[in-house]
N, C-alpha and C positions, 0 to 999 in steps of 0.2 A: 504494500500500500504506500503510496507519494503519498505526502504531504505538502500542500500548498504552501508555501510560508506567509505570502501573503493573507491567505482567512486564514491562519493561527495567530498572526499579530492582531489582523483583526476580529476576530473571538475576542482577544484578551482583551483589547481597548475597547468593545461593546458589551464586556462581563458587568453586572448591575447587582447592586442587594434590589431585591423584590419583596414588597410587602401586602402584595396585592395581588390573589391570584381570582382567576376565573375557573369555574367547573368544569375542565377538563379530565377528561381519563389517557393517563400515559397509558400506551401499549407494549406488551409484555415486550416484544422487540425491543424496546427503547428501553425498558427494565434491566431487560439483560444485558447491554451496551453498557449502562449506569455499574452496575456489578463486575462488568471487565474491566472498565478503567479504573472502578477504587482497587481492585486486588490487584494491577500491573501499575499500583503507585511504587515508587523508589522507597525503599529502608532501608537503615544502616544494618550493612550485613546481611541484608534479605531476611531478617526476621520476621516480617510483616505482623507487628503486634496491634493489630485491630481485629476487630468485630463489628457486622454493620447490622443492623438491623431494617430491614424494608416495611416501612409502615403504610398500609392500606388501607385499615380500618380506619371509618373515618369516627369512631367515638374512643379509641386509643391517642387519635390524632390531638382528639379535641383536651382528652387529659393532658398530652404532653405540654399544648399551646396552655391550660391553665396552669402548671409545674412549670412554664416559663416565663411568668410573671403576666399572665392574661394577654401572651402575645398572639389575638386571636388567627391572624393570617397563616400559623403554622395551619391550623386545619383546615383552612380552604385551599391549601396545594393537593396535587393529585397525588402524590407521592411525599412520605417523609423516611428521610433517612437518618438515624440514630449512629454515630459514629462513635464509638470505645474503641479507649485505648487497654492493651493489656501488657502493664508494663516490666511486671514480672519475666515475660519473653524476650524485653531487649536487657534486660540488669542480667537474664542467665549468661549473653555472649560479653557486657557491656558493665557490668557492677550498676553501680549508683547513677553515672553518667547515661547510661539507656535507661534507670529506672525514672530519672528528673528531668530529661532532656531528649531524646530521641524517639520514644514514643509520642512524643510530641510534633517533633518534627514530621515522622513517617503519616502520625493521622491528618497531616495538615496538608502533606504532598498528596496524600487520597484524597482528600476534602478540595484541593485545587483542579485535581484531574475531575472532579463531581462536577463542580462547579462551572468548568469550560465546555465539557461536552454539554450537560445543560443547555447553554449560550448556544454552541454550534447545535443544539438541534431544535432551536426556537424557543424554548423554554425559561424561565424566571427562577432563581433560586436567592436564597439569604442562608451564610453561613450565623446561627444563631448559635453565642456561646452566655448567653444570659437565662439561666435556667438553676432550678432547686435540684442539685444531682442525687438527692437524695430518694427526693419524688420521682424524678424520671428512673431510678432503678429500680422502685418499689416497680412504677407503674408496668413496666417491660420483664422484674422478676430478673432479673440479670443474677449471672450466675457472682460468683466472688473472682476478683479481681478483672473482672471488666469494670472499668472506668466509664462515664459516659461523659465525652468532650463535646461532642457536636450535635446542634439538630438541626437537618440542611432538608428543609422545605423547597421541594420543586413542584410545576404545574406552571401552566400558561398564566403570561403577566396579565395583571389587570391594570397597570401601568408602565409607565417608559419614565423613569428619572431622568433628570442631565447629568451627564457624568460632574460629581464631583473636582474640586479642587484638590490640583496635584500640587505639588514641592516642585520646583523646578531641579531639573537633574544636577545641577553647578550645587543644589543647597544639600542633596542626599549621598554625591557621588564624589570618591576622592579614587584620582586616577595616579597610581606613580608608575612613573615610566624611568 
């Protein structure tokens, strides 16, 4: 498979939080796309310490959106996705450093590859990390040491933001040559 470079630069600079979806139904195709690109994210060491969870139901939906501080928009996505970290699996190759840090990073390289093919397939998403992690494992029953980092609400936007304000490159980037 080629890759464009042009739409992947453009994916990335038309990627948006969405907090506004319309009732659409994702199709198991496009399900299973979502599921190839978080398990082919990059981890240190190929550990891949996550766990996703695919949320359909929509009165699961709706407990996670109240476990989120009443962020109702998570339940009007067609799809939520539950992302855990489980960090015990990078501290086995990695000590402390994959337990505080690397599970980290790996669920975030998933949570990015989510996030663009979403964009590239017309879709709205918001990575939401404002949530009672307590509730959300009650509510889903997670096993013991799944962590739950993310709830990445996708579904057809019901809005179009303006892209936000960036930093100009000169304020974020130091180049030594």
């Amino acid at each position: 498979m080629h890759l464009d470079r042009d739409h992947v630069f453009l994916t990335i600079l038309n990627r948006r939080s969405i907090r506004s979806f319309s009732p659409v139904e994702i199709p198991k195709e496009h399900i299973n796309q979502f599921l190839e690109v978080l398990r082919w994210a990059p981890s240190a060491g190929n550990r891949q310490p996550w766990h996703f969870y695919v949320i359909l139901n929509k009165e699961i939906q709706r407990k996670l959106a109240r476990a989120a501080f009443q962020q109702d928009f998570i339940s009007q996505a067609g799809i939520v996705f539950v992302v855990c970290g489980i960090s015990e699996q990078s501290a086995r190759r990695y000590g402390e450093r994959g337990k505080t840090m690397y599970v980290f990073q790996d669920t975030a390289a998933a949570i990015q590859n989510l996030l663009l093919l979403a964009t590239d397939l017309g879709y709205g998403s918001c990575w939401v990390g404002a949530f009672n992690e307590t509730q959300v494992t009650e509510i889903l029953s997670l096993p013991e040491g799944q962590r739950p980092l993310a709830l990445i609400p996708v579904g057809k936007a019901a809005e179009k933001p303006v892209p936000p304000p960036r930093r100009e490159i000169e304020q974020t980037v130091t180049i030594l040559e």
